[in-house]
C-alpha positions as CSV (number, residue, x, y, z in Angstrom):
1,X,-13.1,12.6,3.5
2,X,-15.0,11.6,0.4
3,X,-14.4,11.6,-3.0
4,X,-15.7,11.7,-6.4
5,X,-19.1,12.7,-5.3
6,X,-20.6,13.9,-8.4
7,X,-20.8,10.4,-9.3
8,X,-22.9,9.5,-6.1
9,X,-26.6,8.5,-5.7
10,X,-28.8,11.2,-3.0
11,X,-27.9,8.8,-0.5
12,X,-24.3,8.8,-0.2
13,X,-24.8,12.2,-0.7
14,X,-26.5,12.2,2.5
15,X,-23.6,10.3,3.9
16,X,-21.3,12.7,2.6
17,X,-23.3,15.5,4.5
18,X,-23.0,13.2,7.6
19,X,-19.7,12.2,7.3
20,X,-18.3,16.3,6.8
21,X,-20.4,16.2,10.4
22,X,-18.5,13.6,12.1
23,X,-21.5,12.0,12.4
24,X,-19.8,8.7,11.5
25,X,-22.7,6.0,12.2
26,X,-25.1,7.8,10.1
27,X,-22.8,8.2,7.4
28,X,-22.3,4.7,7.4
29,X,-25.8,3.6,7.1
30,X,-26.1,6.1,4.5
31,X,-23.4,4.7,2.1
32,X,-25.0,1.1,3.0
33,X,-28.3,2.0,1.5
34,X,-26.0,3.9,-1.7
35,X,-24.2,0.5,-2.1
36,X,-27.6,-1.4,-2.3
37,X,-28.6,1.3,-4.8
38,X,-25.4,1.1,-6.7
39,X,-23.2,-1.8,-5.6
40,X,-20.2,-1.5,-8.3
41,X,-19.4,2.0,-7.8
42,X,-16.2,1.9,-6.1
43,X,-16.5,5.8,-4.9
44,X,-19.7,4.6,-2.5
45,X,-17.4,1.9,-1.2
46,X,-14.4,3.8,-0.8
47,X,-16.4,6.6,1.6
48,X,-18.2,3.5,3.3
49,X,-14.8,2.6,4.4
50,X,-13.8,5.9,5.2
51,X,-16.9,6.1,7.7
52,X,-16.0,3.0,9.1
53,X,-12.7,3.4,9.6
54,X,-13.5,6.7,11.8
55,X,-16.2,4.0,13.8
56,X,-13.0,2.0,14.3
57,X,-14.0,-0.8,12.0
58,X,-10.9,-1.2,10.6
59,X,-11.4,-4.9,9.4
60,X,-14.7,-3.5,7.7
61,X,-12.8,-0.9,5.9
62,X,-10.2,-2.7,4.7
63,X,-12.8,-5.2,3.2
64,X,-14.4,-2.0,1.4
65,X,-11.0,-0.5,0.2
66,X,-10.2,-4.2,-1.1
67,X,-13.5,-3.5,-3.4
68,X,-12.5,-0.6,-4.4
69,X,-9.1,-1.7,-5.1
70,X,-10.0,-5.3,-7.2
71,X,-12.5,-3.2,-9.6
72,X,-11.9,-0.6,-12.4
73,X,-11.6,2.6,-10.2
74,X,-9.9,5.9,-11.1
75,X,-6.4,6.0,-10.6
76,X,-6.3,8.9,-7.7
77,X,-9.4,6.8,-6.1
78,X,-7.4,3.8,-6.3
79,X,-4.2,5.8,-4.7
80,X,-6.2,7.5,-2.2
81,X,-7.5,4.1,-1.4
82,X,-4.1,2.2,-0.9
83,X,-3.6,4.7,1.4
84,X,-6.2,4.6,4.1
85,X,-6.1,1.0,3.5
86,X,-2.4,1.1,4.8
87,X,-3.5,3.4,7.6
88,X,-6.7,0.7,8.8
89,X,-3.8,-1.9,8.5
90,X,-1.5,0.1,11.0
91,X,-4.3,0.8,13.3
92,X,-4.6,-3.2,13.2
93,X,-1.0,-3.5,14.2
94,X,-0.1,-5.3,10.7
95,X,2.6,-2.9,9.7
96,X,3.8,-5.7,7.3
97,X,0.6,-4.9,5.8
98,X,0.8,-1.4,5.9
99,X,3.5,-1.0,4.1
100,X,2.9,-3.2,1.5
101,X,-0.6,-0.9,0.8
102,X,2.2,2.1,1.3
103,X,4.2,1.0,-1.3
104,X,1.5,0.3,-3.7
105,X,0.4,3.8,-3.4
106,X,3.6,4.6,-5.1
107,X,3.9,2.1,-7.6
């Protein structure tokens, strides 16, 4: 699911569109050519992860949701964050892992 899109350039826009139609590659592609446009803003690399976590690229989205998490990003992006990171960790069988991104979500 994305978030924060008011703050989004027409691109990830288009990803959102793409992503809300489970159209997952596309989506992906879409927020690729946002984060070109706009490389800092931690909402187009949070739902760049998001897509890719859907392709099953869990190693890529953690990478992204470690982006978002190392800049200045809103607190409930940041929360929202920790937890899908924890969830691409599980999927990786780290649960170490994910429950260290868990327990950040509530700190």
């Amino acid at each position: 699911m994305s978030a924060f899109a008011d703050e989004l350039p027409e691109s990830a826009r288009e990803g959102i569109a793409h992503y809300n139609e489970e159209h997952f590659d596309q989506a992906a592609r879409k927020f690729s050519e946002a984060e070109a446009l706009d490389p800092e803003n931690p909402t187009v690399r949070y739902n760049a992860g998001n897509a890719k976590y859907r392709l099953g690229r869990y190693e890529a989205a953690i990478e992204d949701y470690g982006k978002v998490l190392s800049g200045d990003s809103p607190t409930e992006l940041k929360q929202k964050t920790w937890y899908n990171q924890g969830n691409a960790w599980f999927r990786l069988g780290a649960l170490d892992r994910a429950m260290e991104s868990y327990k950040k979500l509530w700190s």
